[in-house]
N, C-alpha and C positions, 0 to 999 in steps of 0.2 A: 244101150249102156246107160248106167244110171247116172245123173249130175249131183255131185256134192256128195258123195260117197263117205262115210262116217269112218276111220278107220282107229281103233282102239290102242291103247297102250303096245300091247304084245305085236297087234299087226304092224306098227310102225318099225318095233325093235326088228320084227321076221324082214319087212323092205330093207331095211339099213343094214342090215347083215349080210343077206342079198346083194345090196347094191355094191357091197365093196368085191364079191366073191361071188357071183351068181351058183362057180362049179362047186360050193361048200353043201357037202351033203346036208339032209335034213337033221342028221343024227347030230353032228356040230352046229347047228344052229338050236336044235332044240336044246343042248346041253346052255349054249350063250343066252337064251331066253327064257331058260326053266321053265320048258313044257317037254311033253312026249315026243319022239318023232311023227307017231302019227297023226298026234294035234299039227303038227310043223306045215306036215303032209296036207291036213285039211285045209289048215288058213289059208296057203298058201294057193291049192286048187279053187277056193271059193273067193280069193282075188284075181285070178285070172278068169273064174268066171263071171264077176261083176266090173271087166277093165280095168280093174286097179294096176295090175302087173299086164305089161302090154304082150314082152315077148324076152328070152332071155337071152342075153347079147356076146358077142366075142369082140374084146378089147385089143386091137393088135399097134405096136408104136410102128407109125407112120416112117418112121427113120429107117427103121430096119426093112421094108419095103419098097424102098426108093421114093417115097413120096415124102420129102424135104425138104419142101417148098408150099409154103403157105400163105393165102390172102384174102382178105375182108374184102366185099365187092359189094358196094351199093350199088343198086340198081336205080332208077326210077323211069316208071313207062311213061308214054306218052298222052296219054288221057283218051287215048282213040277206043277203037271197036277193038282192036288186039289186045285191052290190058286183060280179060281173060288168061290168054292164051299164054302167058310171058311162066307163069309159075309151072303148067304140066310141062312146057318147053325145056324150064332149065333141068326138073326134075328127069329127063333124057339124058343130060349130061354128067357122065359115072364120077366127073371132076368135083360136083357139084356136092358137098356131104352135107350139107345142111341151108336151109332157107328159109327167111321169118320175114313175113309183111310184117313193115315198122312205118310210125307214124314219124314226118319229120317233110326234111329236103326230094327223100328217094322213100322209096316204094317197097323195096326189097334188100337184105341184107343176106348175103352168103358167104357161107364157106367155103374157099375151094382149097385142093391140094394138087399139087404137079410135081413132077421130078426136077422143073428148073423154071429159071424168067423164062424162057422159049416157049417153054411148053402151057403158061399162064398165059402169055400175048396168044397163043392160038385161040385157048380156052374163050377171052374176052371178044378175041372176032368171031363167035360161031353166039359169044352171048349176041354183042352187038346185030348180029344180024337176024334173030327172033323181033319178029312183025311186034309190035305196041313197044317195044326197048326205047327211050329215048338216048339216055346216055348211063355209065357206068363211071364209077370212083373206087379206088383198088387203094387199098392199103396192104401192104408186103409187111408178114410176121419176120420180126428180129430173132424172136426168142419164145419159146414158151412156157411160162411162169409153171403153170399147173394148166389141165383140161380132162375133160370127162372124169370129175368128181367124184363121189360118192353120193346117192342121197344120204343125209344124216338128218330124220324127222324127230327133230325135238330130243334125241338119246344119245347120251354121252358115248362119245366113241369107245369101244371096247377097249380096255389095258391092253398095252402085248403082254404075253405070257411070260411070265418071268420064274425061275423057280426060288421059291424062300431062300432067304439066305440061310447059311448054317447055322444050328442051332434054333430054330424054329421060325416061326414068323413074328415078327416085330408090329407092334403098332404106332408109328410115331418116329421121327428121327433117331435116330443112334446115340447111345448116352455113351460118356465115353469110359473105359474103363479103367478103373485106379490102379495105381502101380505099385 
């Protein structure tokens, strides 16, 4: 895979179209970015074959699954012969959705999800007991603002579709009409 990957105007606008709708045909994204479908088609296969698009994903709310329950867990290891071992480890664990070595205090920062506190204290004793773990600090989700985004590279999010008002399309606020 190539590093520094140059991606042009249109390919940015095909990601960000993408990114909010991966299941949007090519035929609606080509219409949003005034190219062909088959151009859509092209860009979009010669970004998966240079890495650019990794793989196309399914978005599901965690609520409606039972999984309600959310927590920030730094890690940090021990400095021994196990700190290898500490990241294929947590990646074992289905709890575990995400994981990023960070610079600071701890070593590791993770996502995790469970159906309840119960089901988090388990999760943290099967971390804690992964060989290089020193210790772990848990922050429990109150609320969640927004998460898994959209990319938006540099292009104005799309209008929502609105239909003209009656009498044709306007440019400009409403002037008002005399009586």
């Amino acid at each position: 895979m190539q590093a520094n990957i140059q991606l042009d105007d249109t390919d940015a606008r095909i990601l960000t179209a993408l990114s909010r709708d991966s299941r949007r045909s090519y035929a609606d994204v080509a219409s949003e970015v005034g190219l062909s479908t088959a151009a859509v088609h092209e860009r979009v296969k010669k970004m998966i074959e240079r890495g650019v698009i990794e793989r196309f994903s399914l978005s599901v709310d965690p609520d409606h699954v039972g999984l309600r329950f959310t927590a920030f867990v730094a890690i940090r290891n021990d400095g021994g012969v196990h700190c290898r071992e500490v990241a294929p480890r947590l990646r074992e664990l289905p709890e575990v959705l995400e994981l990023h070595s960070v610079a600071g205090e701890f070593d590791f920062l993770a996502k995790i999800r469970t159906t309840h506190a119960r089901a988090l204290e388990e999760v943290l004793y099967q971390i804690k007991a992964i060989p290089g773990v020193a210790r772990t600090t848990s922050t429990v989700v109150l609320n969640t603002e927004f998460e898994d985004r959209p990319l938006s590279l540099g292009v104005p999010p799309a209008p929502p579709s609105a239909s003209p008002p009656q009498g044709g399309v306007t440019s400009g606020p409403a002037k008002p009409v005399p009586r």
